[in-house]
C-alpha positions, 0 to 999 in steps of 0.5 A, spaced: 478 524 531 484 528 533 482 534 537 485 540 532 489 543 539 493 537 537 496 541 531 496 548 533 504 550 532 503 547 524 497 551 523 500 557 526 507 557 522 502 555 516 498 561 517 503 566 519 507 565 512 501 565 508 499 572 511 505 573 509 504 571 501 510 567 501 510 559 502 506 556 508 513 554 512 520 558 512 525 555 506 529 554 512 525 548 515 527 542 513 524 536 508 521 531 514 518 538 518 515 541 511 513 533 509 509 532 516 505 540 515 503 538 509 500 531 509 496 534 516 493 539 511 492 533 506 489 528 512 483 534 514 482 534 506 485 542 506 486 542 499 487 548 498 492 549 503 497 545 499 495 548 493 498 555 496 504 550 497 506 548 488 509 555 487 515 553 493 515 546 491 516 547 484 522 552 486 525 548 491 528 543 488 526 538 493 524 531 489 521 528 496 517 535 497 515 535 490 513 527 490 510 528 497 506 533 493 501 530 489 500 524 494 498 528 499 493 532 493 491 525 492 489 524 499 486 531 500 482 529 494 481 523 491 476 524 485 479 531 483 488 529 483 487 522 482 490 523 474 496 527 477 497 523 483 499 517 477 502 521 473 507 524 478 507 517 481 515 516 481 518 510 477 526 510 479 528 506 485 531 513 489 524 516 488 520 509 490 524 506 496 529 512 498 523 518 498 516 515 497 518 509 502 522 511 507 521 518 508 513 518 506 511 511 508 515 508 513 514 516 517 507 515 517 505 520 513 499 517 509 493 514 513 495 507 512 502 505 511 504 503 504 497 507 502 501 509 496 503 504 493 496 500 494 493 506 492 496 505 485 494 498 484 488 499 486 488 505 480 490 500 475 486 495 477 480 499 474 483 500 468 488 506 468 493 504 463 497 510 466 497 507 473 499 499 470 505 502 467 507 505 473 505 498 477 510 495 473 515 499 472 515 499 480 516 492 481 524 492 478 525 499 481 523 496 488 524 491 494 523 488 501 514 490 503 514 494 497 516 489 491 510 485 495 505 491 496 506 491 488 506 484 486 499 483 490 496 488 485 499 486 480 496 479 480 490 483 481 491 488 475 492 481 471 485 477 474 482 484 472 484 487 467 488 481 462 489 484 455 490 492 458 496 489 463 498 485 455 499 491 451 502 495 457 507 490 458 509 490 451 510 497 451 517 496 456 524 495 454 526 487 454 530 488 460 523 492 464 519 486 462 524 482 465 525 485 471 517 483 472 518 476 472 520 475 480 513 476 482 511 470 478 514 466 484 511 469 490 505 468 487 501 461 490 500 455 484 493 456 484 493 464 482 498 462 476 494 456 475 488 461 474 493 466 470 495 461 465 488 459 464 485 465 462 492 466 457 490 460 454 482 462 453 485 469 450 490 466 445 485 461 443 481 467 440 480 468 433 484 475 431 489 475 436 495 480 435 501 477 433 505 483 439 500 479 443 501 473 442 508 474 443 507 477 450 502 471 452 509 467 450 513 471 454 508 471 460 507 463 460 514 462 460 515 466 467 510 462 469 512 455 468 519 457 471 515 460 478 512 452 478 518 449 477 521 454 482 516 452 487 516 444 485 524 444 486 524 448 492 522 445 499 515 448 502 517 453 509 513 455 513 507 459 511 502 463 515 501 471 518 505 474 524 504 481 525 502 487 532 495 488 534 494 495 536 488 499 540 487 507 540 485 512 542 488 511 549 484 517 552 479 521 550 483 528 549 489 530 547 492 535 550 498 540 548 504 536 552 502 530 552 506 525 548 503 519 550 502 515 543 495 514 539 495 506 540 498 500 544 499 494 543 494 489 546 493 483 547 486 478 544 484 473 541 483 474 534 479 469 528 482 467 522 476 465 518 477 462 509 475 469 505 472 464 499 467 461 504 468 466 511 468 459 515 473 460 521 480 455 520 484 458 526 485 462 532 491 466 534 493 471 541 496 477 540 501 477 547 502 483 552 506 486 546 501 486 541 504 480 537 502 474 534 504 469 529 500 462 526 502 457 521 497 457 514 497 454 508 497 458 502 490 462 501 486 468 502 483 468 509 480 474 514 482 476 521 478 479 525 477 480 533 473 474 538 469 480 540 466 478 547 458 477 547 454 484 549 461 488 548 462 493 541 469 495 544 474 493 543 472 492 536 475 493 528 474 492 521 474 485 518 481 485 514 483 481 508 490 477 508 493 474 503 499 467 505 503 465 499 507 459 500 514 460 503 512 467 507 509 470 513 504 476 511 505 482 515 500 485 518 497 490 523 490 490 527 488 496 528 483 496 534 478 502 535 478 503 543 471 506 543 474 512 547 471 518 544 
């Protein structure tokens, strides 16, 4: 846990204004630094703190500050603002690439990255038919790690919730539906396989309504041009690449010190198959933390080779999907045991 010394200036400007009765930071600070101040607040669960931000946000006129609002709610308390966490949740390609990704995510504001977008799909994994339409609205409003974040859930919101995921589908505009069909052909042939079984089993049912027959038409469509696409197209080299980090990096954070929270570290690391947890590869991370291994399509598990009678460095068993034609990208995160 970062000592609280670390964040004293924020806290100090957050307070002074609060005392003052005006918004916890001056109109004059810009986006990036108002954005950082309120996602520490909401990263140490001080709900409160940014409920005392709403009435500057909404008089400020400043979509990155009022999209980064309900997320960071969200983050502070889950339970309470996931409904407007989803509902806030932007649609449009400039509050999903320029604002959610590039000066929210890719600036490390939220736990994780792309925190919000897995978020969302995990929301509509159990059923939220709000947080579903928002999954498939983004997928044509988005691109590069975040058109892949979307798609990952979206094959899961399919698995999970099939006739939901239907009927929300049928509620967009033709061009909208269309825009969805690209993840089709990331998706690996077994899990389209699987898909187009349960459409199957669901059309075969007695009582099928005639909208959603016509949507298990369309999907089974998109489908069939994804395996075309894949039989037509020569299988590239698959696997996983990605950094191995380790932190803390020491044991106290001092006001000055600037020396970063993890480093890049070199180990080996074990690639075991998810359906069975049997190992399938080992892989080094070099002195700069990256590594890179040839998989086939699959789910698999990566965690560190940890050394007999060692608990650190040691981290959480992580789920990593390969489809075919793609390197997944992805971080190791390794607890150093400092404390």
């Amino acid at each position: 846990m970062r000592p609280a010394l670390l964040f004293l200036p924020i806290l100090l400007l957050a307070s002074g204004s609060a005392r003052e009765g005006s918004a916890p930071l001056a109109a004059e600070d810009n986006t990036p630094a108002r954005l950082a101040a309120m996602f520490e607040h909401a990263k140490r669960h001080e709900t409160a703190e940014i409920l005392r931000l709403r009435p500057a946000v909404a008089r400020s006129g400043d979509r990155a500050w009022q999209i980064g609002y309900w997320v960071a709610l969200y983050i502070s308390s889950p339970e309470k603002y996931e409904p407007d966490f989803v509902e806030h949740f932007p649609a449009d390609a400039d509050g999903i690439m320029r604002i959610l990704y590039d000066q929210i995510e890719l600036a490390n504001l939220t736990p994780e990255f792309l925190f919000s977008f897995e978020a969302l799909g995990r929301i509509g994994e159990q059923g939220n038919r709000r947080a579903i339409r928002k999954v498939l609205e983004g997928v044509g409003s988005s691109d590069g790690a975040v058109s892949e974040s979307l798609c990952d859930s979206l094959s899961r919101i399919f698995e999970k919730q099939l006739e939901k995921t239907l009927a929300v589908l049928g509620t967009l505009p033709a061009e909208r539906r269309k825009e969805i069909s690209v993840c089709f052909t990331a998706w690996d042939p077994e899990g389209l396989r699987h898909l187009e079984s349960s459409l199957s089993a669901l059309k075969d049912r007695t009582g099928a309504a005639p909208e959603q027959r016509a949507r298990i038409r369309e999907i089974s469509g998109w489908i069939g041009a994804a395996e075309a696409s894949q039989r037509a197209t020569p299988q590239a080299d698959a696997g996983i690449e990605g950094i191995v980090l380790i932190g803390p990096t020491r044991p106290t954070v001092r006001v000055g010190d600037d020396r970063p929270d993890e480093v890049p570290y070199p180990t080996t690391l074990q690639v075991l198959g998810a359906a069975d947890g049997n190992e399938v590869a080992r892989v080094e991370s070099g002195a700069d933390g990256k590594f890179r291994i040839a998989l086939p399509p699959g789910e698999y598990l990566l965690q560190p080779v940890q050394l007999p009678g060692r608990r650190y460095p040691n981290a959480t068993e992580v789920t990593v999907r390969v489809v075919a034609g793609k390197y997944a990208q992805l971080t190791v995160h390794l607890d150093s045991g400092l404390r």
